[in-house]
Each structure stands twice: as structure tokens, then as C-alpha cells.
N, C-alpha and C positions, 0 to 999 in steps of 0.2 A: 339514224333509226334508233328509236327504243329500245335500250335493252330485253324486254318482255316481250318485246313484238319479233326479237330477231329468234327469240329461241321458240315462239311459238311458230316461226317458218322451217326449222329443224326439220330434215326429211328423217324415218321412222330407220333406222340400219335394213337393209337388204342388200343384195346382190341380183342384179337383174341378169349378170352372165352365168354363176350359179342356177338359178333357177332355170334358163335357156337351157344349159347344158344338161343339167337331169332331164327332163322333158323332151330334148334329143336322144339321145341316150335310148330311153325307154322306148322309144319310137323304132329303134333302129337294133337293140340286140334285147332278147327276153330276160335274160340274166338282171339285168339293169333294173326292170320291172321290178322282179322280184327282192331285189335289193333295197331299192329306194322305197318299195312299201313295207319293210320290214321297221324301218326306223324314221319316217317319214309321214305326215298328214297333212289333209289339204291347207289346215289354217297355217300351218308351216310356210306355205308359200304368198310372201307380201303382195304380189303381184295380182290381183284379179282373174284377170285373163289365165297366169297361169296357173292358181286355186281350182279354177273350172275347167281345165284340161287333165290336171292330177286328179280330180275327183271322176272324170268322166272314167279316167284310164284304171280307178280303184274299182268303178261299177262294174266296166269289163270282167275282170278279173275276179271279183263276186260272184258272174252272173257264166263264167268259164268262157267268155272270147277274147281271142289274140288281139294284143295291142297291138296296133299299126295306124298309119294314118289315116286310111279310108274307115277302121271302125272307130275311130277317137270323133273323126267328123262327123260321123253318121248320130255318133253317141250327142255330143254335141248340138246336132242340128234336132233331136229329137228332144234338147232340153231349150229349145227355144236361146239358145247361147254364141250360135253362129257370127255374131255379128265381131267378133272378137279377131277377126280376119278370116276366116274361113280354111281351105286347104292350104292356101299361097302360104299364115301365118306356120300351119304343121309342119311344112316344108322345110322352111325359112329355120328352124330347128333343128333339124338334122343336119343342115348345113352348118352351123355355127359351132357344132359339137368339137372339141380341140382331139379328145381321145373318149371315145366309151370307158378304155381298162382307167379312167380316173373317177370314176362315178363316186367313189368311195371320197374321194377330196372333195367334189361338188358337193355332196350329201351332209358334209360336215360342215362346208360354210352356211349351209341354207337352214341346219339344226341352232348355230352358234346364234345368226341373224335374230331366229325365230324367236330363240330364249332374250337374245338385249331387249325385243321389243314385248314379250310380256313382261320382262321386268319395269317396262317404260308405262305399262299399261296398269301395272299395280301399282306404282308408286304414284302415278295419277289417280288412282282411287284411294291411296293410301292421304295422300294431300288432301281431297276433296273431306276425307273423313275428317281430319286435322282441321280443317279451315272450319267445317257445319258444327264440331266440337259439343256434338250430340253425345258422345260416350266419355268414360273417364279417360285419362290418358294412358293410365298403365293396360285398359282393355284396348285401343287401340293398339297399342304397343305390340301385347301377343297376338290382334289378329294378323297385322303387317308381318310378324315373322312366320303367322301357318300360312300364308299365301306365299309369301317368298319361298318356306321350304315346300311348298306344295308343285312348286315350278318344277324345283331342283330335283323331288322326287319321282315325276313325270318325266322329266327330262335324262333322267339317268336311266336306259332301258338299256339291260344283256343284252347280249346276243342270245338265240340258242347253245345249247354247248353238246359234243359229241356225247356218246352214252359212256365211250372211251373213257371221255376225260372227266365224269362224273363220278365211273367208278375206281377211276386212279384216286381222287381225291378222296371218295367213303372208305379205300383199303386203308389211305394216308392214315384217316382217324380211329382205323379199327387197329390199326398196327402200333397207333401209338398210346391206344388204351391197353394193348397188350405186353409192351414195355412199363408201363407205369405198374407200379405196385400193388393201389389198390385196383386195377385192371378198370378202370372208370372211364370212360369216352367224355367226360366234364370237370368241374372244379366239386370235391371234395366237399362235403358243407358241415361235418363231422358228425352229422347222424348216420353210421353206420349201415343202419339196415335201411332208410327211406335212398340213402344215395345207390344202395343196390338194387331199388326198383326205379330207380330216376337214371341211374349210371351217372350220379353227376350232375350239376348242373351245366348246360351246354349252350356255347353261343348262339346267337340270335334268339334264343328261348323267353317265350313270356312268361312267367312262370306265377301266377294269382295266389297267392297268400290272402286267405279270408276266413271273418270270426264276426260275432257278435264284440261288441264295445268290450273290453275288458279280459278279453278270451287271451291276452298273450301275442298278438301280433309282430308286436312291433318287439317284446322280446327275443320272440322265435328269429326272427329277420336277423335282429343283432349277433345272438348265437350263430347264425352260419353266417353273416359278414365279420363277426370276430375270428370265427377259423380260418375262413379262408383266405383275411388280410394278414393275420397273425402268424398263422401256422405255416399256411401255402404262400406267403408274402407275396399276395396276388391284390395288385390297387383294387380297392372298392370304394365308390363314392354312394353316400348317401343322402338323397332328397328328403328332409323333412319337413312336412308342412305344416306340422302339429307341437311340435317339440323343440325347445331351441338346441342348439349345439353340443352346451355346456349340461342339459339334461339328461341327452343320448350319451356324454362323456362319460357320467355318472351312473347310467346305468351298468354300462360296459364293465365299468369299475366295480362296481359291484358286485356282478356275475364273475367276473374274470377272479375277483378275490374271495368270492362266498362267503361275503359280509353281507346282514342283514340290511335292508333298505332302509329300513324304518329304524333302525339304531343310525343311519346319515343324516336322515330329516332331524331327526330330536337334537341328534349333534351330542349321543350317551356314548362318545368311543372311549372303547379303552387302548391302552397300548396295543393288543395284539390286532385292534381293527386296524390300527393307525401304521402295524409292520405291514397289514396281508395289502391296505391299499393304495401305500407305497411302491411294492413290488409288482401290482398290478397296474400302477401307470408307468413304470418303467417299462415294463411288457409292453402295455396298449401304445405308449407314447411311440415306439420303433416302429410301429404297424401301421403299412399305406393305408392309412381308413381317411376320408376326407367329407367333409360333413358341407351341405348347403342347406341353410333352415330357413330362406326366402318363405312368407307364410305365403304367397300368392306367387305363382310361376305355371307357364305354360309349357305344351312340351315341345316346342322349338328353342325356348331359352334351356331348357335341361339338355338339348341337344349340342347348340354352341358348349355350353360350358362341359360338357361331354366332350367332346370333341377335343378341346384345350386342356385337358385334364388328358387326356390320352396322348396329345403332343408330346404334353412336358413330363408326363411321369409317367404314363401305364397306366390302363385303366381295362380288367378284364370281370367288374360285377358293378351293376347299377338296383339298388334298393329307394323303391319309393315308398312313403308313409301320410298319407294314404288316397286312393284315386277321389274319392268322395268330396276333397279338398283343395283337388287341382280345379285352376280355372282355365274355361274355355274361350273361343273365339270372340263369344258373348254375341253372335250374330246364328244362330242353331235355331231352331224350331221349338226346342225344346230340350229339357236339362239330361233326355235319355236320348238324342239325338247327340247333343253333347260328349256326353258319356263312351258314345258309341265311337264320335270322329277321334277322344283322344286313344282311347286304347287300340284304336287300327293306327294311330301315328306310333304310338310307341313299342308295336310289336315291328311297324318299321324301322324306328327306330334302334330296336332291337340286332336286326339283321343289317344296318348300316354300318353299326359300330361294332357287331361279330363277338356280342358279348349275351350273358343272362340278362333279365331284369328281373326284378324280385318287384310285385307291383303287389301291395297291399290293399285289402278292400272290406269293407264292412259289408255283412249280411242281412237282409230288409228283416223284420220282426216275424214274419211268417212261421218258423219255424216254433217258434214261443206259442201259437196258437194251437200248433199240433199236441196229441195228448206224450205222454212224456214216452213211452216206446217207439215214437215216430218223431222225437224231438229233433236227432239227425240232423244235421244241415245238407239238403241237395243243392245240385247245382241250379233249379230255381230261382233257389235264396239268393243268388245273386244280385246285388243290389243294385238299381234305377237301367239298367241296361240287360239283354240279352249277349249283346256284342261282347261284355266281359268272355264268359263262355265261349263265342265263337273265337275270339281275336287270341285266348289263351292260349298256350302247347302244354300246358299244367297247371291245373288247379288244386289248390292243398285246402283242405278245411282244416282249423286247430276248435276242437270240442275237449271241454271238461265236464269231470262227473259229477265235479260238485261246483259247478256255475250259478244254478237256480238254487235260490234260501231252502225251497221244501225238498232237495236231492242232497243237500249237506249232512252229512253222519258221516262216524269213523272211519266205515268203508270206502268209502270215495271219495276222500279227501286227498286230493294232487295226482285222483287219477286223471289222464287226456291222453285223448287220438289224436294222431297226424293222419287224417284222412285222404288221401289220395283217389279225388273224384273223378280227375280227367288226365291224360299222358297221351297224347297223338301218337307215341312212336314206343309206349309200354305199358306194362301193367297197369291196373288200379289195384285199390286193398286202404288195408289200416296197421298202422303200427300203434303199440303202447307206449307210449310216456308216462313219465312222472313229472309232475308241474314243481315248480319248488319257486312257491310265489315271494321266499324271503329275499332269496335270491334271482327272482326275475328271468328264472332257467328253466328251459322243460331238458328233460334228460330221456333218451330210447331204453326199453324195456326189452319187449319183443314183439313180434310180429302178432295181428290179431288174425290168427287158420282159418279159414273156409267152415272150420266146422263150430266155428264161435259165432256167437250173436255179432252179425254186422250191418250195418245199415246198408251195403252195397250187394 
């Protein structure tokens, strides 16, 4: 026989005593019921016949009647379904059940089965895409890996957890914010006053970093991935998709030395440039900072290599530069659909790897049309999605006061706020900065009071 022909008679993985025995089980103690629908769905079960006995026994259970076999049949026989044996087969189930107390072992073979065969199911549409070779290949590429992790995500469901054991774990982190020094419940980002209405940056956290073009972003980001890899020798990896490696090196080095940028470009150093940035790649070179400048990546590959980076070395902060630049499934409705599916992957991804992300974003022009007292950036301005906003746990706006050519004068020259527009679980407000664009640094001032002009 054909090679092709023998793998297309391949039966799909299931477990037909697995599936018998849950559907026993349920039939015969309620406990079971309620177990096997907690982690369990009809398309879970290969079998037909018993797809349409788990679903009948979910309806019960929806609708508050007792599974047993005379309402499963009835259920059944009122969905036109009967034909699938009738009582004799309900019967025939209870019989064959080895133990009820193993339900927990059936449940797991019939979850493992369930997952080989959408893996078998994707990679057969994953192939069909490959073959018709209607997209590029690097877009296939990433959607293959958001449908694979889309499994994996799906497939990974908690349990419930006692309130017990929830609030053992909140004292763990409150106890050990009160050991720590700077009394922080997260990683330290060395702005003083914004970490004490943030307390830190904290695992799983999305954390939205957004400006117009040119506002400092992606320096602000480096300043707290500089402390925190440097100071707190805490791995941070960096996603650039704008910037090469050897660019983000050089900024670092800069700030880190408080040599002018623009005496690097011209290449006007003198010796004292050429001691401070010396001493400042000795510094930077020690510090886990780890840089990926892929100009096009999706956020299942930022995940693998997440993942591998946490293996082998540590990995407790993710900076990305900038969402506007990530690419999608390339199968979306639309580029704010788009928009929407990565930053709910990456706030999961957030809570997978138990770390911050630092997710940078550009702000639509909106605010440039408002008159200059209402210039502010809201949260709005969020650019091509809403979802930024909802998917966030903090959103930071970076404003300066001398951004626009007609607000330049003396005065507000290297003034900026670190505006704090969203905090799920703190404050908002504004802090003052000081920009110091020679050096590609904003630096904390003080806090802007309640009784100061604020946009919030």
C-alpha cells in the first residue's frame, strides 16, 4: 500500500474506554458530573454518540435536572438523538466503569487525546495554507504558531482555588514588599515617585507606555530596563522592532555616561567622552539586558524565545518597541481587530511568564487637533484599537512642554509629565520630569498636587 494512502487511514488518537468511563461515572455519582464539566467539553469527546450524551448531560445541568439515565434518555430522545442505542447503550456505561474515585485519570486522558487531535487538525490547515501559498511565508509562519498557542492557551485551564489559598499567596507578596527596602510589591524602575504610585512594576502586568513620534519612548523604557537589569540585576529582554541592537546599545551608553548624542553621531569626542563611555560599557556590558531586533515578529515567537531566555538565564521584564509595528495573524478583519488579538495575547502572555511587559505605543494625532489647554493626551488617543486600554493594567502617557515648535520658549524647555492615566489596582496622577534630550533621559522632579493644572 502507498505510503500516503496508509497515513490517510490513520485513526484520529482517542480513547473509547476513557470516554465510556467518564459518561459512566457521571451517570452513577454527581460528584463525577460536576468534575468532568469543569474541565471538559462536548467537542473533547472523539466519539459522536458520546459528544451527544456529554452535551445532553451539560443541558441538564444548565436547565437544574439530575443526571441519571432516565433524564439523559429523555434528554436525548427530545433531541431527535435516540438512535445512538437508546437506554440498553446508558446502561451498558455504568457497567463498564472500572472505579468512579478515577474519574480524575479518565478526564485526563480524554483532555491529552482531545489536544493531539487539534493539533492534527491545525497542522492540516496549517499544510493546506502551505500548499495554496496565497500568503508570504513568514505570515504563515506566525499564524501557525497563534493557532498552536491558542490550543495551548485553551487547553491550560486552573482550577478554582480556595479564598484560603489566594489569600496566603496576597499576604506572601505583601510580606515580602515589607521586607524589601524600597517597600515595593514589583521591580523598582528607578523613578522614585512614579514606582510609589505603581509600587513597582509587577508580574503579569501590561503596562502601555504611549506618546506621540518623538516624545521619548523608547528612551523612557531604556531608563527603567537600564535600572532594573543593571542596578536590580534583574534579566530583561528587549523586543525591538524599530531599532537595531547596536542603536539601543548606544543609546544606553549614552544616558548611562551623560554624553551628548549628537557629539557620538559627528564622532567630535574628546578624551573625557571617550573615559565616561568606556566606563559606561563596562557597567552596561555586566547587565542581563538581552536585545532581539527581528523587524517583523509575532507574539508567539516573542513567546518561544521568552520562554528560552527564562530557561537559560532569567528573565523577570519584557519591553516591547513598539505595537504599531508588530505583525499579525494577517487573517483579522481588520488592522484594529488586529491590534486587539495581539495585545490580549500579550497580556496573556504576560501572566504566563509571571513577569511585566513594558508594551510601547504610539498615539493617533487627535490630540494635535485639540486647542493647546486640552492638548493632554487621553486615553482615547490610543492608537488603532480600544483593546490597548482595556487589555492594559497601566497606561503611562510621556508629554512635553516644549514638543510643538509654537510652545518652545525658555520656559518649557525639558519640561514633561509621566502621566498616569490608568492603574487597575492604584492611583492615577502626574509626575514632573525633566527631559534632557542630550542625553536621551527624562529624570523625576516632583509630583504634579491636585491643586496644579492637570489634565486628569
Amino acid at each position: 500500500m502507498p505510503e500516503q494512502k496508509r497515513k490517510d487511514m490513520r485513526m484520529p488518537p482517542s480513547s473509547m474506554d476513557a470516554e465510556q468511563s467518564i459518561l459512566g461515572s457521571m451517570l452513577l455519582n454527581a460528584k463525577c458530573v460536576d468534575e468532568a464539566l469543569v474541565f471538559l467539553r462536548p467537542e473533547d469527546f472523539h466519539y459522536p454518540k458520546h459528544r451527544d450524551i456529554f452535551a445532553a448531560m451539560v443541558h441538564l445541568m444548565e436547565t437544574g435536572v439530575p443526571v441519571d439515565i432516565v433524564t439523559v434518555a429523555e434528554r436525548l430522545e427530545q433531541e431527535g438523538k435516540m438512535h445512538i442505542g437508546g437506554i440498553e447503550y446508558l446502561t451498558e456505561l455504568t457497567d463498564v466503569v472500572p472505579s468512579v474515585a478515577n474519574i480524575g485519570h479518565y478526564i485526563k486522558i480524554v483532555e491529552e487525546k482531545s489536544t493531539l487531535r487539534k493539533l492534527i487538525d491545525t497542522s492540516m490547515n496549517i499544510a493546506d495554507d502551505c500548499y495554496k501559498g496565497e500568503d508570504d511565508a513568514d505570515i504563515i509562519v506566525g499564524r501557525a504558531g497563534d493557532q498552536i498557542y491558542q490550543i495551548a492557551v485553551k487547553d491550560a485551564r486552573n482550577d478554582v482555588k480556595p479564598i484560603r489559598q489566594a489569600l496566603q499567596e496576597g499576604y506572601l507578596h505583601i510580606s515580602e514588599a515589607a521586607k524589601s527596602k524600597d517597600g515595593l510589591m514589583g521591580l523598582p524602575t528607578g523613578f522614585g515617585l512614579m514606582d510609589k504610585m505603581l509600587s513597582g512594576l509587577q508580574g503579569t502586568q501590561l503596562i502601555v507606555i504611549a506618546g506621540r513620534p518623538g516624545m521619548g519612548k523608547t528612551s523612557f523604557a531604556l531608563n527603567i530596563v537600564e535600572h532594573i537589569a543593571r542596578v536590580k540585576e534583574v534579566p530583561s529582554l528587549i523586543f525591538s522592532l524599530e531599532m537595531s541592537a547596536d542603536q539601543l546599545a548606544t543609546r544606553l551608553m549614552c544616558s548611562e555616561a551623560k554624553v551628548d548624542s549628537q557629539v557620538i553621531r559627528t564622532g567630535r569626542m574628546g578624551t573625557e567622552e571617550i573615559k565616561k563611555l568606556a566606563e559606561a560599557m563596562k557597567l552596561l556590558s555586566a547587565a542581563p539586558i538581552f536585545i532581539d531586533d527581528s523587524p517583523t515578529i509575532t507574539v508567539t515567537e516573542m513567546l518561544a524565545k521568552a520562554h528560552r531566555l527564562k530557561r537559560t538565564e532569567g528573565l523577570g521584564l519584557i519591553a516591547i518597541d513598539y505595537l504599531q509595528l508588530m505583525q499579525g495573524t494577517g487573517r483579522s478583519e481588520n488592522r484594529q481587530q488586529e491590534v486587539s488579538n495581539m495585545t490580549r495575547s500579550l497580556k496573556i502572555m504576560a501572566k504566563e511568564l509571571n513577569v511585566p511587559i513594558l508594551l510601547l505605543s504610539q498615539l493617533s494625532r487627535a490630540s494635535e487637533k485639540r486647542d493647546k489647554k486640552a492638548r493632554y493626551p487621553m486615553l482615547s488617543d490610543l492608537r488603532e484599537s480600544g483593546a490597548i486600554e482595556q487589555d492594559a493594567d497601566v497606561v503611562i502617557f510621556l508629554q512635553r512642554e516644549d514638543y510643538y515648535p509654537e510652545d518652545k520658549s525658555p520656559e518649557t524647555e525639558g519640561k514633561a509629565r509621566i502621566m498616569i492615566a490608568k492603574q487597575r489596582n492604584g492611583p492615577t496622577g502626574n509626575i514632573q520630569v525633566q527631559w534632557q534630550g542630550e542625553f536621551t533621559k527624562y529624570v523625576e522632579i516632583d509630583y504634579i498636587h491636585d491643586d496644579q493644572e492637570a489634565p486628569f
